[in-house]
Backbone as CSV, one residue per row, in Angstrom:
resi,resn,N_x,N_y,N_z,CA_x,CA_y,CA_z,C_x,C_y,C_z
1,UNK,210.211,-69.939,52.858,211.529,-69.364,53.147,211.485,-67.840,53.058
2,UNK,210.707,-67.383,51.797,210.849,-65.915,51.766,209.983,-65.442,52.668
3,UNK,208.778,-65.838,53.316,208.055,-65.603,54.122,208.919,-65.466,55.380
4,UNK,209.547,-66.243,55.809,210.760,-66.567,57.133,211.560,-65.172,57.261
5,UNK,211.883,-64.998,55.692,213.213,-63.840,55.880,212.474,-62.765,56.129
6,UNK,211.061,-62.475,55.383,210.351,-61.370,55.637,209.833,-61.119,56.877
7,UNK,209.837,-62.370,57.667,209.139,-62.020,59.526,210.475,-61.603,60.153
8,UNK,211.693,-61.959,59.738,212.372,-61.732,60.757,212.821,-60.265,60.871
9,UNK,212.967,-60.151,59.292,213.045,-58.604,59.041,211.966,-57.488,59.640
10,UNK,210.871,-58.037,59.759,209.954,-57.231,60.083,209.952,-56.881,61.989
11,UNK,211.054,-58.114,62.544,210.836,-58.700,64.199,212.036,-57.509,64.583
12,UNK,212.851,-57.272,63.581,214.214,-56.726,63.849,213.839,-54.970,63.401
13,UNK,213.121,-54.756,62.828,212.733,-53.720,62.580,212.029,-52.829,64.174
14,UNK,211.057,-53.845,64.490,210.333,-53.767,65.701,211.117,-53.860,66.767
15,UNK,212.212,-54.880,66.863,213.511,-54.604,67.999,213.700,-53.104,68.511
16,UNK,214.366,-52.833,67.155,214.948,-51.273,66.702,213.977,-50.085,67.207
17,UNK,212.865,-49.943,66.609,211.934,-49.092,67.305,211.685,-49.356,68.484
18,UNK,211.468,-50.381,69.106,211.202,-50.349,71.077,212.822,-50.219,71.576
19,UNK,213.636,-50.328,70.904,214.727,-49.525,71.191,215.322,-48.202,71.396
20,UNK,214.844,-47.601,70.408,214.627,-46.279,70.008,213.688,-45.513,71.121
21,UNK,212.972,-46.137,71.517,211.172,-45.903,72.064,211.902,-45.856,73.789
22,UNK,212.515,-46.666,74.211,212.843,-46.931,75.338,214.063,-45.960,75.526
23,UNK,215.030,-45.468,74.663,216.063,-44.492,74.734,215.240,-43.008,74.690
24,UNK,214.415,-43.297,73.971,213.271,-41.781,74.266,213.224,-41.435,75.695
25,UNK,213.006,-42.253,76.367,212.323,-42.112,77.089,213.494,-41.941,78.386
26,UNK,214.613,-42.523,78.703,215.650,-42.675,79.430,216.107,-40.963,79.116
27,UNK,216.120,-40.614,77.768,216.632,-38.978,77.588,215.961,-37.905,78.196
28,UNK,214.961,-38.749,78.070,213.475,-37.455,78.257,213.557,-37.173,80.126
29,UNK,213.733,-38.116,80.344,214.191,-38.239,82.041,215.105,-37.783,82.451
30,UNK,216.452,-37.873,81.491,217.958,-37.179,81.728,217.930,-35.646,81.602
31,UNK,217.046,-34.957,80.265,216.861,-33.512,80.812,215.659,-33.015,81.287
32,UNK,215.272,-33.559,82.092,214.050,-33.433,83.273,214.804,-32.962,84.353
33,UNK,215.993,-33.362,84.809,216.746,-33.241,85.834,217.716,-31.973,85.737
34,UNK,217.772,-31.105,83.913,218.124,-30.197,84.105,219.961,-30.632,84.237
35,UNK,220.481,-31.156,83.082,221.439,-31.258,83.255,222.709,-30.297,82.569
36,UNK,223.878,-30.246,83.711,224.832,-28.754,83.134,224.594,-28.443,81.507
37,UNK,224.978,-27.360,81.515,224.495,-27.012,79.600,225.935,-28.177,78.598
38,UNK,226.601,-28.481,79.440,228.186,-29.412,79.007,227.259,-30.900,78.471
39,UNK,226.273,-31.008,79.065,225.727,-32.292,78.734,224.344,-32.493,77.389
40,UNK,223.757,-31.054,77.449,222.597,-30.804,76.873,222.856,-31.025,75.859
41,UNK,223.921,-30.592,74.615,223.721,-30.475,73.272,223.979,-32.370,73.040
42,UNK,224.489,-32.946,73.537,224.227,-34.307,73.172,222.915,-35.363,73.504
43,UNK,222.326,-34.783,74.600,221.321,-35.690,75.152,220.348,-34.927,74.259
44,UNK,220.230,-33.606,73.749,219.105,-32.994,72.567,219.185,-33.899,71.117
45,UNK,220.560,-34.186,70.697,221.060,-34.879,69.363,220.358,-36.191,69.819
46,UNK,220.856,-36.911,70.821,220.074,-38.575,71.003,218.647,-38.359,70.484
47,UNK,217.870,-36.958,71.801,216.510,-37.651,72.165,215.968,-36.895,70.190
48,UNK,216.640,-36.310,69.661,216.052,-35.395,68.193,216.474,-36.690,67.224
49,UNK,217.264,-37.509,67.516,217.696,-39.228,66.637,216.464,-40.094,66.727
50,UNK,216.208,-40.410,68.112,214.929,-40.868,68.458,213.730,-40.790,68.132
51,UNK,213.510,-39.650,68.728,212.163,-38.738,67.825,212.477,-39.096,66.043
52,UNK,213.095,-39.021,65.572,213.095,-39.013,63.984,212.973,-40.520,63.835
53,UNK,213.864,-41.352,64.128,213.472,-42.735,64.533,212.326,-43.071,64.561
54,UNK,211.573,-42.692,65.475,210.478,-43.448,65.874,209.350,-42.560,64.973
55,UNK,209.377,-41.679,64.635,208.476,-40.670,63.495,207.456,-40.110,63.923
56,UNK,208.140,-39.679,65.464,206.985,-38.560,66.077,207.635,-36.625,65.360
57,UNK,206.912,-36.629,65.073,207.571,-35.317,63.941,207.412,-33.855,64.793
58,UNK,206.532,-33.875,65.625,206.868,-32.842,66.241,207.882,-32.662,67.653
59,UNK,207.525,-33.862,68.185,208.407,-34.290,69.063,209.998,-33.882,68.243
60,UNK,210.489,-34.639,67.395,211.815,-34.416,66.520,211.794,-32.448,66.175
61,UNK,211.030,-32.544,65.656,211.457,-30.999,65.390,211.748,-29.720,66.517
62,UNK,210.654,-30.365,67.584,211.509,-29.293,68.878,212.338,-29.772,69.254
63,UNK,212.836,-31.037,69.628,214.408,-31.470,70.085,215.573,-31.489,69.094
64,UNK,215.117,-31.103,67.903,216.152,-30.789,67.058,216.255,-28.982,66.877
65,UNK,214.817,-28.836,67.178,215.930,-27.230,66.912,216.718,-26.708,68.273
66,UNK,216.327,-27.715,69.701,216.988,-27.212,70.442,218.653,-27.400,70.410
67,UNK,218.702,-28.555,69.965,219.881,-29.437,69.576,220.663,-28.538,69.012
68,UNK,219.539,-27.933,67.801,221.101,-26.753,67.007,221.724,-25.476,67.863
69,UNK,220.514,-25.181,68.577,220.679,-24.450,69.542,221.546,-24.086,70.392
70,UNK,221.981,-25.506,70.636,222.703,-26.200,71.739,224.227,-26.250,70.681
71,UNK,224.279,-26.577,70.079,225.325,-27.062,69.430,225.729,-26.445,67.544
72,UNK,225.040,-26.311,67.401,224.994,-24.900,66.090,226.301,-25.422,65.008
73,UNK,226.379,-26.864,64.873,227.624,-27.664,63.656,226.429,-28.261,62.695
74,UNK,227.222,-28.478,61.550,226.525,-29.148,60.566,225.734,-30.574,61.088
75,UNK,226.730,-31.171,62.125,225.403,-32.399,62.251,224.309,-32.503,62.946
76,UNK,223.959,-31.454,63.438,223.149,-30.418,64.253,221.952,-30.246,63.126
77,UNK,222.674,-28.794,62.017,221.285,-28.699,60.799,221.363,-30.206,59.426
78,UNK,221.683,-31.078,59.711,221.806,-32.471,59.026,220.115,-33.268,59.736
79,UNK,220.661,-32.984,61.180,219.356,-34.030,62.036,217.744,-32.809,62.009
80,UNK,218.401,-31.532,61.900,217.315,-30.563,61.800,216.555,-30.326,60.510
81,UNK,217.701,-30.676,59.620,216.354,-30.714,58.092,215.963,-32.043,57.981
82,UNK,216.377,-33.085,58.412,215.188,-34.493,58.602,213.993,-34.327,58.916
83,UNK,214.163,-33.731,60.102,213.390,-33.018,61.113,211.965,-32.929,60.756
84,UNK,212.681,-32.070,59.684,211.444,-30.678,58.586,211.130,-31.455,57.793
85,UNK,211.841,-32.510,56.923,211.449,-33.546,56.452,210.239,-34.427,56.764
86,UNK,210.716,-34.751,58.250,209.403,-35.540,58.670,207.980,-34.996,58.883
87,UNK,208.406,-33.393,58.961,207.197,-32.727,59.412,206.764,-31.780,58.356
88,UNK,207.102,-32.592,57.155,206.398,-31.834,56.142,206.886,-30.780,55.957
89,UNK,207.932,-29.876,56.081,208.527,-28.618,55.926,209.152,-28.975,55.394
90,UNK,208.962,-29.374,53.683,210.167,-28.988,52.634,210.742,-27.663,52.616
91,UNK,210.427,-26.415,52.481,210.620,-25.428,52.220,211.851,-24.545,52.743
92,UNK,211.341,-25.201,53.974,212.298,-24.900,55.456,213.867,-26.276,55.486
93,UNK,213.650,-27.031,55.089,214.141,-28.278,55.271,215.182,-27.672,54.157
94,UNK,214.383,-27.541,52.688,215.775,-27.188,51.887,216.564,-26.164,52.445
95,UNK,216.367,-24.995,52.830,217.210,-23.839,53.406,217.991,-24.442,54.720
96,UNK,217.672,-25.089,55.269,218.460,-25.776,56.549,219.473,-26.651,55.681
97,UNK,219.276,-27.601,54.344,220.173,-28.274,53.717,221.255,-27.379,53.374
98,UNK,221.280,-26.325,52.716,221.816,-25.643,52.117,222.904,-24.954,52.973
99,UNK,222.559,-24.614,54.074,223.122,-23.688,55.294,224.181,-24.834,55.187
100,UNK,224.053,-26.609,55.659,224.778,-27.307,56.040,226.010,-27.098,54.905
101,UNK,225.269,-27.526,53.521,226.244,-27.371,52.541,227.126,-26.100,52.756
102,UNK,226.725,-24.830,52.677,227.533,-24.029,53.121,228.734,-23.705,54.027
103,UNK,228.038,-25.133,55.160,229.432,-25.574,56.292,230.612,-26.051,55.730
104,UNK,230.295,-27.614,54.774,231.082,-27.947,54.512,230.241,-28.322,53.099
105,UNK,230.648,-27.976,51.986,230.687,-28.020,50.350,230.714,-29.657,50.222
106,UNK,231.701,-30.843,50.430,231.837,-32.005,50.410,231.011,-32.768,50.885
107,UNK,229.856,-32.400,51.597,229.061,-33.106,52.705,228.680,-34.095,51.871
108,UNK,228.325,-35.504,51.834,228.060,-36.072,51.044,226.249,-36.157,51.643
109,UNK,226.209,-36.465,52.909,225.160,-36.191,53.642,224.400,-34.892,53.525
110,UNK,224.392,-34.027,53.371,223.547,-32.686,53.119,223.133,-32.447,51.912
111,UNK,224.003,-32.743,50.962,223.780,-33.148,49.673,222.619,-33.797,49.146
112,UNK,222.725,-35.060,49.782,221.817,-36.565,49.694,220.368,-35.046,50.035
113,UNK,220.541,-35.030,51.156,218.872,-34.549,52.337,218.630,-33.136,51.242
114,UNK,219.457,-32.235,50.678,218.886,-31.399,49.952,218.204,-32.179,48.552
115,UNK,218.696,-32.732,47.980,217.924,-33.551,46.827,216.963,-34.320,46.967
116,UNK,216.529,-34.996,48.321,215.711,-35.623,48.741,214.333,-34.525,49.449
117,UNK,214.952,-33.480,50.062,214.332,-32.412,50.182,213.790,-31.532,48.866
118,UNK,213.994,-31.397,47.766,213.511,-30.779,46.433,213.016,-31.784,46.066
119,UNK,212.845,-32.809,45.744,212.142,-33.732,45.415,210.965,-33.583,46.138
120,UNK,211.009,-33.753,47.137,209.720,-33.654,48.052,208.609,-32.229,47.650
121,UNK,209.317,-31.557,47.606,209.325,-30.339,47.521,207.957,-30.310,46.514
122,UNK,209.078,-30.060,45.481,208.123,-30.598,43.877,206.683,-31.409,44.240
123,UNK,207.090,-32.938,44.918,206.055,-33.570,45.332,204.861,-32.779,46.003
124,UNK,205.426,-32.448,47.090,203.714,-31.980,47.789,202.778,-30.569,47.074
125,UNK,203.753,-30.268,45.728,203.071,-29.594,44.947,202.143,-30.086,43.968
126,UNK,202.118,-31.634,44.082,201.233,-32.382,43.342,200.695,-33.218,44.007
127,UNK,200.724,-34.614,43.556,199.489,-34.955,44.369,200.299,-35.777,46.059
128,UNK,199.272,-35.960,46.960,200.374,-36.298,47.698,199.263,-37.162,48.763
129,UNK,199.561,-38.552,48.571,199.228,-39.661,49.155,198.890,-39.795,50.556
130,UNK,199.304,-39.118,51.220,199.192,-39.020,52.861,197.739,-37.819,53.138
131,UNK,197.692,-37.001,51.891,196.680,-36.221,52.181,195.853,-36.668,51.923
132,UNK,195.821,-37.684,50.595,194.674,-38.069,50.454,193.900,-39.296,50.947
133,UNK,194.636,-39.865,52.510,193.750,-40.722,53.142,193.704,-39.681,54.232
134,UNK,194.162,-38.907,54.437,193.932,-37.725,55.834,194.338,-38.202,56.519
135,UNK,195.988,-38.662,56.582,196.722,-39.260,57.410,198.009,-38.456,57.296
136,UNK,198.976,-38.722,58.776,200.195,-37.326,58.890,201.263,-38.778,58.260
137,UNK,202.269,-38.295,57.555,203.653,-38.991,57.314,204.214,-39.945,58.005
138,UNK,203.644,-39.949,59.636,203.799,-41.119,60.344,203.489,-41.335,60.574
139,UNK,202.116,-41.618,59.880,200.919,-42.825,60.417,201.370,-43.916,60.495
140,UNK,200.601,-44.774,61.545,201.131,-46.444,60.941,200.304,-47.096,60.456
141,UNK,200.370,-48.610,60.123,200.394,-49.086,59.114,198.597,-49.661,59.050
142,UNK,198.694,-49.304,60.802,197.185,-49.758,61.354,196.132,-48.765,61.103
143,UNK,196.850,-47.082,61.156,196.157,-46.102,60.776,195.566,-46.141,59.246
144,UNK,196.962,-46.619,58.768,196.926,-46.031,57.418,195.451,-47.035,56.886
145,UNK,195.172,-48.359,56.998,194.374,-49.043,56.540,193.000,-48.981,57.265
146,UNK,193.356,-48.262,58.333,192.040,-47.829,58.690,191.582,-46.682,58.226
147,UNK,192.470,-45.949,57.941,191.662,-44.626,56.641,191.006,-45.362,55.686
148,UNK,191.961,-45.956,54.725,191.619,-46.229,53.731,190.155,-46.975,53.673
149,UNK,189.696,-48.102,54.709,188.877,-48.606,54.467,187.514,-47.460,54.910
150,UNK,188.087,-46.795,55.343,187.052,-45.691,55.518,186.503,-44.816,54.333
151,UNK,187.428,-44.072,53.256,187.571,-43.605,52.186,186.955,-44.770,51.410
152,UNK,187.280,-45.836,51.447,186.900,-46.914,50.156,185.516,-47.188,49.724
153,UNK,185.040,-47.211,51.465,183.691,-46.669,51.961,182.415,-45.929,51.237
154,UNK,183.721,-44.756,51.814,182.641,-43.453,51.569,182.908,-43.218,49.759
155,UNK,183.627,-43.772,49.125,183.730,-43.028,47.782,183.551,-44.152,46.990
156,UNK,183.030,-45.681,46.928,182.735,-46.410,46.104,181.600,-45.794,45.343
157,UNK,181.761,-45.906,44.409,179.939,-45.708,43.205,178.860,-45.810,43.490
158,UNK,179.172,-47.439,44.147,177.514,-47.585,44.391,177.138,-46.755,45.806
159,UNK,177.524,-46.310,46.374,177.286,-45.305,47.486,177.117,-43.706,47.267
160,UNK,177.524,-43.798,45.698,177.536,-42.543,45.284,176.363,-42.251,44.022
161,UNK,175.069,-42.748,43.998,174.737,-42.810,42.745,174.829,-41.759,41.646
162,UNK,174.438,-40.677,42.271,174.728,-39.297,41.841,175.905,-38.368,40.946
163,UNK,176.623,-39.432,41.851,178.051,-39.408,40.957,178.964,-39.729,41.424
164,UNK,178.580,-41.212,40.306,179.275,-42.351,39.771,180.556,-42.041,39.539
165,UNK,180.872,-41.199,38.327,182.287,-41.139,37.628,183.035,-39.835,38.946
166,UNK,182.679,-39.136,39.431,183.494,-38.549,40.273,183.909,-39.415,41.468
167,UNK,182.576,-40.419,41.697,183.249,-41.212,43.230,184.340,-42.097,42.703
168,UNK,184.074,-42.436,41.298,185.067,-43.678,40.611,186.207,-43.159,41.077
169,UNK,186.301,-42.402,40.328,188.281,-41.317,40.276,188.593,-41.248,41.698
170,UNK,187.686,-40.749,42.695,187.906,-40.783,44.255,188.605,-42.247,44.972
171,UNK,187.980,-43.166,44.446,188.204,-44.226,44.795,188.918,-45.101,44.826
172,UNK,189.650,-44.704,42.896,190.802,-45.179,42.653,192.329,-44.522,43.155
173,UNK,191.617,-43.109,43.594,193.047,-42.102,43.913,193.374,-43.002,45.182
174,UNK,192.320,-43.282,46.047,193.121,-43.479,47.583,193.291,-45.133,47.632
175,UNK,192.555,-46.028,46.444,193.496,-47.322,46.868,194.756,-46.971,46.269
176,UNK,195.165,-46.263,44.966,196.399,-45.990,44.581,197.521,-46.043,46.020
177,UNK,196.786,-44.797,46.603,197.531,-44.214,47.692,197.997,-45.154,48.901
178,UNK,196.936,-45.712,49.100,197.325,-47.003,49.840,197.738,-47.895,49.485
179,UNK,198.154,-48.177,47.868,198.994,-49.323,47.772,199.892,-49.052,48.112
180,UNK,200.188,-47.713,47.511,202.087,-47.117,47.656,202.468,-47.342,49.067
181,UNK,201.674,-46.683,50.241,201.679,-46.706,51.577,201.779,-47.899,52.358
182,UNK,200.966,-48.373,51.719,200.998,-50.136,52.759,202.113,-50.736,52.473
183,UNK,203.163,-50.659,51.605,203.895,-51.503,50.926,205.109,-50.553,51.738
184,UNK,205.891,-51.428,52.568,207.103,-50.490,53.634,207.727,-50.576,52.599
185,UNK,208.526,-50.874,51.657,209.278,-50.238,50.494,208.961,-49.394,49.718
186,UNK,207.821,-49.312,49.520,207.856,-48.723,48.269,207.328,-47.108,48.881
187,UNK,206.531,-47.513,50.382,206.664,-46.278,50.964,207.869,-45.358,51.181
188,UNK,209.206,-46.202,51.692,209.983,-45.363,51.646,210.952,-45.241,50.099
189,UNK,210.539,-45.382,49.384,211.089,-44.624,48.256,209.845,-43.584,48.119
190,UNK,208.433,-43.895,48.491,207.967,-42.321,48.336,208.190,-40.865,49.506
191,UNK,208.581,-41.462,50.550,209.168,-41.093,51.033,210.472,-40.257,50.985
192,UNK,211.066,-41.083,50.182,212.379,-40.380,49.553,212.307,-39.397,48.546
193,UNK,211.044,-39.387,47.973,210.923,-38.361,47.058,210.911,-39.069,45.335
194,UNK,211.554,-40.677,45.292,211.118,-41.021,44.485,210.009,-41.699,43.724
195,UNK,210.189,-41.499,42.113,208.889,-41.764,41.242,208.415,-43.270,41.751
196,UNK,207.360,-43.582,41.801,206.677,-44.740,42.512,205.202,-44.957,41.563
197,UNK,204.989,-43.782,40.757,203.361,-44.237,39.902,204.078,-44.977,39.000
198,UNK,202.985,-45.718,38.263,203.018,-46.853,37.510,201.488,-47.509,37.555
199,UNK,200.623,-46.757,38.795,199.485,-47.407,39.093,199.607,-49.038,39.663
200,UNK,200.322,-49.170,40.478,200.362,-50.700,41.249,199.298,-50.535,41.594
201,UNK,198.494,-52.386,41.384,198.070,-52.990,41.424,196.778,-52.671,40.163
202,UNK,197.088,-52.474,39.497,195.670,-51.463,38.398,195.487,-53.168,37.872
203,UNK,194.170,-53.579,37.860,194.076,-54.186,37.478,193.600,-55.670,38.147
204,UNK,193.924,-55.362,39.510,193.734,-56.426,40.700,192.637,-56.327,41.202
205,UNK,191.919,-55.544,41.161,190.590,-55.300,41.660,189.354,-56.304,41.384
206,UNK,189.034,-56.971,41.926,187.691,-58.020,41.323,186.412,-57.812,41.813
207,UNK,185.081,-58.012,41.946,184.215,-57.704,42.435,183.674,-59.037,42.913
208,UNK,183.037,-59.027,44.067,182.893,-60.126,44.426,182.032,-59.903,45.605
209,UNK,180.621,-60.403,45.839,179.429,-60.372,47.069,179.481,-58.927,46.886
210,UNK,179.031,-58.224,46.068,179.167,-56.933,46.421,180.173,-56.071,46.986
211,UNK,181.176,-56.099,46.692,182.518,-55.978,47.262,183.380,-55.883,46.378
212,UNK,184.568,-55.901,46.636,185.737,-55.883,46.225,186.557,-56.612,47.060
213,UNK,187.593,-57.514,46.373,188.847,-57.926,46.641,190.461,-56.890,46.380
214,UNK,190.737,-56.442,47.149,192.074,-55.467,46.883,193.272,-56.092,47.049
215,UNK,194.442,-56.377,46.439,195.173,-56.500,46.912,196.534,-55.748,47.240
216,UNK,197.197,-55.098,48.782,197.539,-54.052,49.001,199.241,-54.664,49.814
217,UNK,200.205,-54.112,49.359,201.355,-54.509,50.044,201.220,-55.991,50.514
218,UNK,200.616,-57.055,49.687,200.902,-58.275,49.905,199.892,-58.876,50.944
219,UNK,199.320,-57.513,51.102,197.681,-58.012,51.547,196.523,-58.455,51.055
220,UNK,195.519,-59.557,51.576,194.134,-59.599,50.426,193.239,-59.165,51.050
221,UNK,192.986,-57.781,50.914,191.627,-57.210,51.916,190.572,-57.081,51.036
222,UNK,189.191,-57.630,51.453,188.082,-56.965,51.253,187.164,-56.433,51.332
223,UNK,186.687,-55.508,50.394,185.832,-54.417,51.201,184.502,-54.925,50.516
224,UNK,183.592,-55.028,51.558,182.155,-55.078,51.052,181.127,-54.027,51.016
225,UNK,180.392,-53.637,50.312,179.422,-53.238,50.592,177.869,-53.301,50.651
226,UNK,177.210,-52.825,51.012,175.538,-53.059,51.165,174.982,-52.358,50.444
């Protein structure tokens, strides 16, 4: 049953994005044609929704700053510090929050994205999970485990004889990283900027044919080696 609720959730998720994916693309065509400037600041807001949607981050960040461009209101720098959000520009992202707040003080929304934005903030001043499989914020889920098994790879011990205790620590940083990552919840609370260590899964690790058994967001992968 919980398996059931979890596919469908996952089918409806995937709806949503080839939704998203297909409105990309209908916008992207609508200002191709160069439409009066009366039409632009909304078809920039769709296709800069989209783009953030679908978590192409640079794509989002030029159609959102044209968007403000175009239209220069708080829900304008709201979709523009996501934006910066997605593309790794805390820095920039908080000062775009702030501007909004400045629009309107009550925002309950600008509010939320500046605290979620300092959080982050803080974060990529420490350690930060996406760097350490050498993957961008919107990798997917196919990327992300194809880093990892790459890293798991190259930084197990026995591949390292030389050094053992430095490949250890290497090794454990990026399954860490990929537990958090593989797991669509718990990614987006790191995402959000919230606390997520605790070390999931510490402890799951078994050895086995020379290998390892991992288990990662409800996955049982294993990695072997020679």
């Amino acid at each position: 049953m919980g398996k059931d609720i979890e596919g469908k959730g996952r089918q409806k998720a995937l709806e949503r994005s080839e939704q998203y994916e297909e409105a990309r693309e209908l916008l992207t065509a609508a200002l191709d044609l160069l439409p009066p400037s009366v039409y632009r600041a909304s078809l920039y807001r769709d296709l800069c929704t989209c783009n953030i949607k679908t978590r192409r981050s640079d794509a989002a960040l030029e159609t959102c700053k044209k968007h403000q461009a175009q239209d220069g209101s708080i829900q304008s720098k709201l979709l523009l510090g996501e934006a910066l959000l997605l593309g790794a520009e805390f820095e920039e992202s908080v000062k775009v929050y702030r501007e909004a707040i400045a629009l309107d003080e009550h925002s309950q929304e600008a509010r939320e994205g500046l605290e979620k934005a300092q959080k982050l903030l803080k974060r990529s001043q420490e350690v930060d999970y996406y760097q350490l499989l050498n993957v961008s914020r919107s990798a997917t889920s196919r990327e992300l485990k194809r880093a990892y098994h790459k890293l798991a790879v190259e930084y197990h011990p026995d591949k390292n004889p030389d050094d053992r205790e430095g490949a250890e620590q290497r090794f454990k940083a990026v399954a860490q990283a990929y537990e958090v990552l593989s797991d669509e919840d718990t990614r987006k609370k790191y995402d959000a900027g919230e606390d997520v260590t605790g070390n999931p899964g510490e402890g799951q690790q078994q050895q086995q044919q020379g290998g390892h058994w991992m288990h990662h967001g409800g996955q049982h992968v294993h990695v072997r080696f020679q």
